[in-house]
N, C-alpha and C positions, 0 to 999 in steps of 0.2 A: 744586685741589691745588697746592703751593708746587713750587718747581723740586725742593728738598733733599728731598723726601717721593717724589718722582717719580724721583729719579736710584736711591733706595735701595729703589725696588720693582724698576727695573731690574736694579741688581745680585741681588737676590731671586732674582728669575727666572735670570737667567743661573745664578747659583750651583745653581738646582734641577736643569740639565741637566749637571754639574761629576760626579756619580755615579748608582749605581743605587738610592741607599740610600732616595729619596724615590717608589721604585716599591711598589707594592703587593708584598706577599711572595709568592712561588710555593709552595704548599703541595701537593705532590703526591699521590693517592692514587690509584693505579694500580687496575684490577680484574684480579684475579687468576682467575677465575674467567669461565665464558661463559655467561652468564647474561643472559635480557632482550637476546641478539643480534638477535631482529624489532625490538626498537625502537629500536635503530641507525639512521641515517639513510644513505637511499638511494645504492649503488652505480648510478652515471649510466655507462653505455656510451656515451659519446658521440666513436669514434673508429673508422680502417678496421681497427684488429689485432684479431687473434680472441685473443678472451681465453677460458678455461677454467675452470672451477669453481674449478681450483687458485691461478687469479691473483685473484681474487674474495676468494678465504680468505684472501690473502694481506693484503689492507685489511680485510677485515672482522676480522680478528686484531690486527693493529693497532690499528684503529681501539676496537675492543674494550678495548683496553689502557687508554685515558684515561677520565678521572673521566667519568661519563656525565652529571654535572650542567654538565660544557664543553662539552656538546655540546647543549644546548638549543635553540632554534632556528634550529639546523642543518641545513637542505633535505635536503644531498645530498654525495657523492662525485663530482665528477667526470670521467672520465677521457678526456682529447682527444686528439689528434694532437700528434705534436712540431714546433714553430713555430706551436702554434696560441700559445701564451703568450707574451707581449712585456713587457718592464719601457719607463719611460719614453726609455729609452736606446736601443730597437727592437731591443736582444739577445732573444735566446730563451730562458726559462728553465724549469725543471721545474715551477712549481706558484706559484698564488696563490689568494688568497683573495676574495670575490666577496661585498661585506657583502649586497647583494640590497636592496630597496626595505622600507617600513615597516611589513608586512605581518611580516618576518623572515625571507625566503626567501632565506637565507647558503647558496653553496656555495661548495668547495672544488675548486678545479682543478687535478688531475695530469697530468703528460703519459706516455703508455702506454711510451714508454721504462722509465721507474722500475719495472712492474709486470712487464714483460719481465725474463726472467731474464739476466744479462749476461755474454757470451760472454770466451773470449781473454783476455789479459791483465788486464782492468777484473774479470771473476769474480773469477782467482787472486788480485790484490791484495783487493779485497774480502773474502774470504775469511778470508788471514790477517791482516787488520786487522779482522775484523768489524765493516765498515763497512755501513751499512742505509740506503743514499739514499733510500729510501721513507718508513723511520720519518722520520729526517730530517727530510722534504718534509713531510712528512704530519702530522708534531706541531707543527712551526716555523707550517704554517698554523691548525693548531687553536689556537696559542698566540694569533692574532691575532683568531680569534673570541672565544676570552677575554675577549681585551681590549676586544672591542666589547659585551662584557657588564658590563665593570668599571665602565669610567665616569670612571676614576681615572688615566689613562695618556695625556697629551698628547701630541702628534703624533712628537715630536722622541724620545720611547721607544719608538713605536710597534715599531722591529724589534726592539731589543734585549729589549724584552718578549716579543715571540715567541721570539727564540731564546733567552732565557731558561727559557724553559715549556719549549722541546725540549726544553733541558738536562737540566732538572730531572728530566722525563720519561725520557731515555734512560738515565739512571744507572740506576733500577731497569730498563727493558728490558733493557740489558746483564745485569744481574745475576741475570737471570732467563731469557734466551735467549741470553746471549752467555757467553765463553769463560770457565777457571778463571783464579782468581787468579795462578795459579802461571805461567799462560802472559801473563797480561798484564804481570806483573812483567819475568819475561825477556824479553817483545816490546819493553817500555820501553827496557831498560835497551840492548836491541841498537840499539836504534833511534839515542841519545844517544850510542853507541859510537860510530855510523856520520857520526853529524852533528861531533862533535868531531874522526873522524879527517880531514873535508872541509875543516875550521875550518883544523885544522893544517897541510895542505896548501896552500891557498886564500892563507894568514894573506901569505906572501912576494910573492904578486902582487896584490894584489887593489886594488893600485893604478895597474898597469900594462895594462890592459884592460878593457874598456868592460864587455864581456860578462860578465868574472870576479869583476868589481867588484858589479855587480849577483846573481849570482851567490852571493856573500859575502855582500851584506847581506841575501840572503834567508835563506840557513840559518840567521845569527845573531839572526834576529826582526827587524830594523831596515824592513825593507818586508815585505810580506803576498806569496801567491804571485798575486794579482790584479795588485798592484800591481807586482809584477817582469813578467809577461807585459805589460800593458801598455805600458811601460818596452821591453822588447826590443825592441816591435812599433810603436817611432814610426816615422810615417815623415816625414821631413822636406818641405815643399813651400812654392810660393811664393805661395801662393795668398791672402794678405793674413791677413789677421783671421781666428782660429778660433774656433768657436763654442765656449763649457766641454761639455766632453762629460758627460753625467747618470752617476753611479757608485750603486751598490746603497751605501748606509751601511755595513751590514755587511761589504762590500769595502774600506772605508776602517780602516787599521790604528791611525787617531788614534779614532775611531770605538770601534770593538773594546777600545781600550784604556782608553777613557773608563769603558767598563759592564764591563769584567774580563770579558769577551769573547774566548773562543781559537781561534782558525782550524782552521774544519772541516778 
């Protein structure tokens, strides 16, 4: 292959990770109905909380929700202890997905926090945000059994395909267990109230302190709230050479904005 045949397959390539448009389409089709629940695949207890009938309904409702042809050889649910799940960075996180050996024995791993009903302030905001960490957790990993069915989805899309499939997926969940029109309209609009009254306040210092500065570019979108906690939480040392520390993609705001990608 000539050098000029070689540099313009690079560019190819590069250009095919530039958007989402060279992804397979997400085509949702929710079941609405509870129907064929035995052959669902298996809720795993594999943690010390005592879980009850009701937390059980609680995935298998969900779980119920997605196309049941996404869910093909898919073992199992299953649900562990908190810190039992590590990303490459040794953080802790709520859920991965487990492709399983050649046989097809894929599970999904939650951790029993998400299934625990949440107390204290994380309810009350939940609440009136109708936020569903479960669904969430729990379609963002089915989205990535999808993708290990597709065939079609190179490594470098591999999250933004899943959180794609959430997406797609929680529009109608919302629309179907989540609040009226009427209240999401006005929760918006309070919301952009509160963010521009910060804007304006914020606008006069936000170059006179470290904290406020950061601060600022976080309500205005310019860093992620990953990426602002990080940020707060350097800590400066002499200690030579630091290793790059591993960040989730989707914690990356160039990331996100690549695939039109909106921060949970």
């Amino acid at each position: 292959m000539t050098k000029g045949k070689s540099s313009r397959k690079k560019r190819r390539k590069r250009k095919r990770h530039i958007s989402s448009d060279f992804m397979p389409a997400i085509q949702p089709d929710p079941t609405l109905h509870e129907e064929n629940i035995d052959k669902l695949p298996k809720i795993l207890i594999d943690c010390q909380a005592k879980l009850d009938d009701g937390d059980i309904n609680k995935i298998q409702v969900r779980l119920n929700f997605a196309d049941h042809k996404d869910l093909r050889k898919l073992n199992g649910i299953r649900v562990v202890d908190p810190g039992i799940i590590k990303m490459p960075s040794k953080e802790t996180t709520t859920g991965c997905y487990h492709p399983g050996n050649k046989s097809g024995q894929a599970e999904i791993w939650l951790s029993s926090n998400l299934i625990k009903t949440p107390k204290g302030l994380e309810s009350f905001l939940n609440r009136i945000t109708y936020k569903d960490r479960l669904f969430e957790t729990l379609f963002h990993e089915i989205g990535h059994h999808k993708r290990r069915l597709t065939h079609s989805v190179d490594k470098f899309e591999n999250e933004a395909y899943a959180e794609k499939y959430m997406l797609a997926y929680r529009k109608f969940w919302k629309k179907h267990h989540g609040p009226s029109k009427i209240y999401i309209k006005v929760f918006r609009y309070f919301i952009k109230l509160l963010r521009l009254f910060f804007i304006g306040i914020l606008y006069p210092f936000r170059n006179k302190n470290k904290e406020i500065n950061l601060f600022y570019r976080n309500i205005t979108g310019e860093i992620s709230l990953k990426e602002f906690n990080e940020l707060m939480g350097i800590k400066h040392t002499d200690s030579g050479r630091k290793k790059k520390k591993w960040t989730h993609p989707l914690s990356r705001k160039k990331y996100r904005d690549r695939f039109n990608l909106p921060e949970r």
